[in-house]
C-alpha angles and dihedrals in degrees: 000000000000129000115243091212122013118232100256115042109206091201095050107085113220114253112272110252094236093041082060098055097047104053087039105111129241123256107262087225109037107024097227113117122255133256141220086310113048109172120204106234124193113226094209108032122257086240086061106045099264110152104176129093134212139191116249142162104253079237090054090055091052098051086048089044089058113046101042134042125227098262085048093051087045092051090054094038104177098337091124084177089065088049095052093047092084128086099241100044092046090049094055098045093059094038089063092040092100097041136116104260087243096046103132127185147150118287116197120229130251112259111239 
């Protein structure tokens, strides 16, 4: 069967570079905006009823994943202020400040 549209159209201009970033949305956490991988985080978890979506640096859920548990990210819903109220999370947001909107790395998980 045919193809409706063929891979490469040859009449669609590809997006400007610069028209990409700038309609790219900030991290939820964090502020900065989002790279080439946006994930679509749930402020208050699925498991918990939580229907809304943000955007997030997949680093930025990680950090959120470890250091709180379902029932703690449901309490807070999508106050981000009352996330960033605690050490860790504090730490870590000014610590990626500075970093490249695509910077991945390990983040090591809360002790229990």
């Amino acid at each position: 069967m045919a193809r409706k549209h063929s891979k490469r159209d040859h009449y669609r201009e590809p997006p400007e570079k610069e028209e990409t970033e700038a309609s790219a949305p900030p991290c939820w956490l964090c502020g900065r905006p989002t790279g080439k991988t946006i994930v679509w985080h749930h402020p208050v978890p699925k498991s918990r009823g939580g229907r809304d979506v943000v955007p997030m640096h997949s680093i930025c859920q990680q950090t959120l994943i470890a250091n709180f548990t379902n029932s703690e990210l449901q309490r807070h819903g999508t106050d981000v202020e009352s996330l960033l109220a605690y050490p860790a999370v504090r730490k870590f947001v000014d610590w990626v400040a500075n970093k490249d909107p695509d910077f991945t790395a390990t983040i090591p998980k809360r002790p229990r």
